[in-house]
C-alpha positions as CSV (number, residue, x, y, z in Angstrom):
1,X,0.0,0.0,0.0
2,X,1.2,3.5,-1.2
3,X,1.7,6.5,1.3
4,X,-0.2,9.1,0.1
5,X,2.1,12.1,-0.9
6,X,2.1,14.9,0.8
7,X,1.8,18.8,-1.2
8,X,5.0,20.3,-0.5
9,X,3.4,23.5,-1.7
10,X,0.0,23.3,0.5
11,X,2.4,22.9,3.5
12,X,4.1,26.1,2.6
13,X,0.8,28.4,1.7
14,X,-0.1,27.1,5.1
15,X,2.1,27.6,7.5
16,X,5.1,29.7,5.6
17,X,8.0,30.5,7.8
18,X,7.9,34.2,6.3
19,X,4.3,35.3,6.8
20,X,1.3,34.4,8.7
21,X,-1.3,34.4,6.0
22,X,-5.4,35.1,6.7
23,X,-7.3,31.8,5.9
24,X,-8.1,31.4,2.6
25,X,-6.6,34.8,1.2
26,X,-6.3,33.2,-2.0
27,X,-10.0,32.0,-2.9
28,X,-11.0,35.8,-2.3
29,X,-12.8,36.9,-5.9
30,X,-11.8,40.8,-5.0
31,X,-7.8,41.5,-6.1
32,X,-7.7,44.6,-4.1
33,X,-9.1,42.9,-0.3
34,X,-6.0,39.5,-1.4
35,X,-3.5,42.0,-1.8
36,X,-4.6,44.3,1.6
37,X,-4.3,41.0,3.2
38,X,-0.8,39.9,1.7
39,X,0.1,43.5,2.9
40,X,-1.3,43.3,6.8
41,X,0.5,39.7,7.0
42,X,3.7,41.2,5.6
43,X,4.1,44.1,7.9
44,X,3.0,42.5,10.8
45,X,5.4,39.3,10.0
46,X,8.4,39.5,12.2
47,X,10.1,36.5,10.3
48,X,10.3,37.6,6.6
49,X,14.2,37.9,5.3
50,X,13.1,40.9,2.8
51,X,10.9,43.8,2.3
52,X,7.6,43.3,3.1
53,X,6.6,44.2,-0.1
54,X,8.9,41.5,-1.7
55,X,7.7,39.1,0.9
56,X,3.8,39.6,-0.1
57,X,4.6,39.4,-4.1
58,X,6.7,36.4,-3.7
59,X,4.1,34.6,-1.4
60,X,1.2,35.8,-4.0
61,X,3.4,34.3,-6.9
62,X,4.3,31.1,-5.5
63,X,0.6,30.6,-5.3
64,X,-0.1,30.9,-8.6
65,X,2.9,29.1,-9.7
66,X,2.3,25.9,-7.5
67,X,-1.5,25.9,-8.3
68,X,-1.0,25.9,-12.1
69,X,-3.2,23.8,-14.0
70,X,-5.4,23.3,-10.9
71,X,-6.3,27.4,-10.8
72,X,-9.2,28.2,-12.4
73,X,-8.9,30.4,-15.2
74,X,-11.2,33.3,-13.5
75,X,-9.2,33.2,-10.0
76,X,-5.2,32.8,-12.1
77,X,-6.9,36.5,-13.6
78,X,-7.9,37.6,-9.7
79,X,-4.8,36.6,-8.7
80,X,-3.1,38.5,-11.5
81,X,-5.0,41.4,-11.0
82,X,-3.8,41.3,-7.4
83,X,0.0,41.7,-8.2
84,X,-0.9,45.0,-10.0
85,X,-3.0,45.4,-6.8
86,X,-0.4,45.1,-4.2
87,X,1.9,47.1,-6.3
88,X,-0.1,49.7,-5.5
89,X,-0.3,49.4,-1.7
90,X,3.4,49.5,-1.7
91,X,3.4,52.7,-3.6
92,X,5.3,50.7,-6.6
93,X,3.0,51.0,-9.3
């Protein structure tokens, strides 16, 4: 009998070393309230090695990375729109 294999990736949505991430920030349908939330959990995180600008946009793109096929078309757009989204909270855009 096989051990089922366990999602590398789920783990580290879940319980990232670098932020502390709302539940279920990513399965929001509104770009601007998933990046507010990337922002809160990266200035409040006191274990992030960068900005936390970078920290937010490199949790946000992981996501969509790891989730390829598996992402909905509408919510990979969402979560697009959210980059240009949290550029904008950081004053980058």
């Amino acid at each position: 009998m096989r051990k089922p294999r366990k999602k590398w990736s789920r783990e580290v949505t879940e319980h990232s070393d670098a932020l502390d991430l709302e539940p279920h920030v990513f399965e929001q349908d509104d770009p601007h309230e998933i990046a507010r939330s990337l922002k809160r959990s990266a200035e409040h995180s006191n274990r992030r090695k960068s900005s936390p600008y970078r920290s937010a946009m490199s949790m946000l793109t992981f996501y969509v990375n790891r989730a390829g096929r598996n992402l909905p078309e509408q919510q990979k757009t969402v979560l697009e729109q959210a980059k240009d989204e949290l550029r904008k909270a950081f004053g980058r855009a």
